[in-house]
N, C-alpha and C positions, 0 to 999 in steps of 0.2 A: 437335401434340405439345407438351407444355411445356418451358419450357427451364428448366434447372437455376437456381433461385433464384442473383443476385448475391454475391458474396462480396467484402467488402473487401479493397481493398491491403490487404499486408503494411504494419504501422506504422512508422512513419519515423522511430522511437527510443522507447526508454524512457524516461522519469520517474521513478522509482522516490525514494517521500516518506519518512522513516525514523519511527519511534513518538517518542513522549512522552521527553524529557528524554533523546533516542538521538543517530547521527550520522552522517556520512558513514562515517564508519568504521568502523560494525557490521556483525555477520559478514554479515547479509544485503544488507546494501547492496553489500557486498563483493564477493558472490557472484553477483549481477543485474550488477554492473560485467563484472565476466571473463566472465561466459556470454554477457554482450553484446557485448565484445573478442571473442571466439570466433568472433562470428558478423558479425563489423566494423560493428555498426549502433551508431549513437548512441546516447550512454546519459549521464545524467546523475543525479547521488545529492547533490542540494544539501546541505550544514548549514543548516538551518530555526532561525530563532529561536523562542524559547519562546513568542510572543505570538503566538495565531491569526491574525489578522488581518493582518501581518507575514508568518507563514509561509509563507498563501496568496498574499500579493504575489510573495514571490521564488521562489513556486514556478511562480507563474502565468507571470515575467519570462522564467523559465528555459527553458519550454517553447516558444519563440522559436527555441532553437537546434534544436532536433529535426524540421523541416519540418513538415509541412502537417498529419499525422495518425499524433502518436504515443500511444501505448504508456503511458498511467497506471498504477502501482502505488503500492502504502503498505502500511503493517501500523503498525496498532491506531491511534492518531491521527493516522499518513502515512496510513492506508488512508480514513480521513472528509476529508481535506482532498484525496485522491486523488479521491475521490465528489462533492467540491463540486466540483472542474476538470472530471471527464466531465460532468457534468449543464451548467455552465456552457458549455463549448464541443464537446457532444455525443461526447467523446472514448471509446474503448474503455478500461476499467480493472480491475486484478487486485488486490483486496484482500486481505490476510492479517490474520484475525484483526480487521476493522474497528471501531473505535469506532462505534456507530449513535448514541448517545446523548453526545455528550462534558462537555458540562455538566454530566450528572447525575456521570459519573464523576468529573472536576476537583473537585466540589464537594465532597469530604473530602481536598482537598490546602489549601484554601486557608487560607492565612497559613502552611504549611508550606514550607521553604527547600530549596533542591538545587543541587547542582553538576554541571555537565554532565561528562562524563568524558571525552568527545571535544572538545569546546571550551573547557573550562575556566571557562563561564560560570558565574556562581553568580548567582539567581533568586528572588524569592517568589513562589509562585501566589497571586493574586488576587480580586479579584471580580471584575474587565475583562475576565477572562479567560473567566471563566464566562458574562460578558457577550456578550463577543467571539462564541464558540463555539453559544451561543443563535442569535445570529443569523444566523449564516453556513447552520446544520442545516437542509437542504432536508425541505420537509414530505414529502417522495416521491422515489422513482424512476422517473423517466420514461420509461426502456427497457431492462428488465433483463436483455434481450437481451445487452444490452454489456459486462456484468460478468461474473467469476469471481471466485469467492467461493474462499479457502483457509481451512480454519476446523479447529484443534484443538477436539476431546472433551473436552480434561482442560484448557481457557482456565481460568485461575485467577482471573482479572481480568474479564475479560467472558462472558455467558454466549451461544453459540452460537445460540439460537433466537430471540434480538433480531437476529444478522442474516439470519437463514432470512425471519426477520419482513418487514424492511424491505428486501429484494431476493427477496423471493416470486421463481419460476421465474428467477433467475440460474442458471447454470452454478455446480456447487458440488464442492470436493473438498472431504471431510470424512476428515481422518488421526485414526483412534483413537489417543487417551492421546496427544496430544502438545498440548501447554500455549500460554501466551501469550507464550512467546519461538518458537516454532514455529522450532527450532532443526533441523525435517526439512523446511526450505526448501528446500535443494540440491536436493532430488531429485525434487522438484514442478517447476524450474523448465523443464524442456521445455514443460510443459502450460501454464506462464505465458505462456511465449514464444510458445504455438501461439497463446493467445488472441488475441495480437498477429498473427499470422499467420506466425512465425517459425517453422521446425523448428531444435530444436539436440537430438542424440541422445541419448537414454534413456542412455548409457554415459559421459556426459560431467561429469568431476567437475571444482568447483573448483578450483584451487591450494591446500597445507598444508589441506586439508578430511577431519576426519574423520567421516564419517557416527555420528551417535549411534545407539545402541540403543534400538530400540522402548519404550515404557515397558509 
C-alpha cells in the first residue's frame, strides 16, 4: 500500500518583502506581522532599499533569523525578490500580485524622483536599476509546486496572465476586481499561512482592520 506523499515542516518564519517605493509600515506588512504574533512564529517585514541588488542583500541577511525553512512572501516588486530567495535557496514563497518582468515595468520610472513615505528616502530610478533588476530575473521557475500565487482581476499596474505565465501549475488565488494594492489581503491570509504549513482561523482579523468592500 502507498503511503501518503511527504509533507513539509511547518515553515520556521516568515519573510514577508514589501512593493516598489512601500515599507515596513504598510498595511500589509502590518497585517502578515500580527497574524504572525497570533500564531507566535517568526516574522520579519525588513524596509528594503530602493536599489535591487541591495534589497536582495538585506533581505537575503535577514532570513538568517527565521531558522532553517522559512515562509517567503512579497507583493508586486517584494513578490519577484521574494522569487529570486525561493529559487536561490529552494524556499516555499506566497506572492501577491508579483512583478514577473521588473525591468520592463521600472523602465518608464527612469529619471523619475520619489519619496518614500515610510522611510523618508527621497530616490531617482535609474538605469542601474533596470540593470540591476535584468539580472537578478530567473529565466524560470524551477518547482512551481512551491509557490502561491495571489493575483487581483482589476491589477492596474501588472497584467495577471504574465504570472499565470511564468509560474504555470502554482497554487493560484485569483480575487475578482481587486487591484494592485490587493487591499483584500486580510482575509487570504490563513491560505498564506497554510502554504507555509501554518493554520490561523478563517475568523481571524487584524487589529484597526477594516475589511474593504468587494469592488
Amino acid at each position: 500500500m502507498l503511503s501518503d506523499p511527504c509533507q513539509p515542516a511547518p515553515a520556521s518564519g516568515v519573510l514577508y518583502l514589501h512593493g516598489f517605493n512601500s515599507g515596513t509600515g504598510s498595511p500589509k506588512a502590518v497585517w502578515v506581522r500580527e497574524a504572525c504574533a497570533h500564531l507566535g512564529l517568526p516574522c520579519v517585514t525588513p524596509q528594503l532599499p530602493h536599489r535591487p541588488v541591495e534589497a536582495l542583500a538585506l533581505a537575503e541577511a535577514r532570513l538568517a533569523e527565521l531558522g532553517p525553512a522559512p515562509l517567503v512572501a512579497g507583493s508586486s516588486m517584494g513578490g519577484f525578490l521574494a522569487t529570486c530567495l525561493a529559487e536561490r535557496h529552494g524556499l516555499r514563497a506566497a506572492l501577491i500580485n508579483p512583478a514577473v518582468a521588473p525591468a520592463r515595468l521600472v523602465a518608464d520610472w527612469v529619471d523619475e524622483v520619489f519619496v518614500n513615505d515610510y522611510s523618508g528616502e527621497r530616490f531617482t530610478v535609474g538605469e542601474v536599476h533596470l540593470a540591476e533588476l535584468a539580472a537578478l530575473t530567473p529565466e524560470r521557475i524551477t518547482a512551481p509546486e512551491r509557490y502561491l500565487l495571489l493575483l487581483g482581476t482589476a491589477d492596474e499596474v501588472l497584467d495577471p496572465a504574465d504570472a499565470f505565465a511564468l509560474y504555470r501549475d502554482a497554487r493560484t488565488l485569483l480575487h475578482p476586481g481587486a487591484d494592485h494594492g490587493f487591499a483584500v489581503l486580510a482575509r487570504h491570509l490563513p491560505a498564506l499561512l497554510a502554504h507555509g504549513g501554518h493554520a490561523l482561523s478563517p475568523a481571524w482579523q487584524p487589529r484597526s482592520h477594516k475589511e474593504p468592500d468587494d469592488p
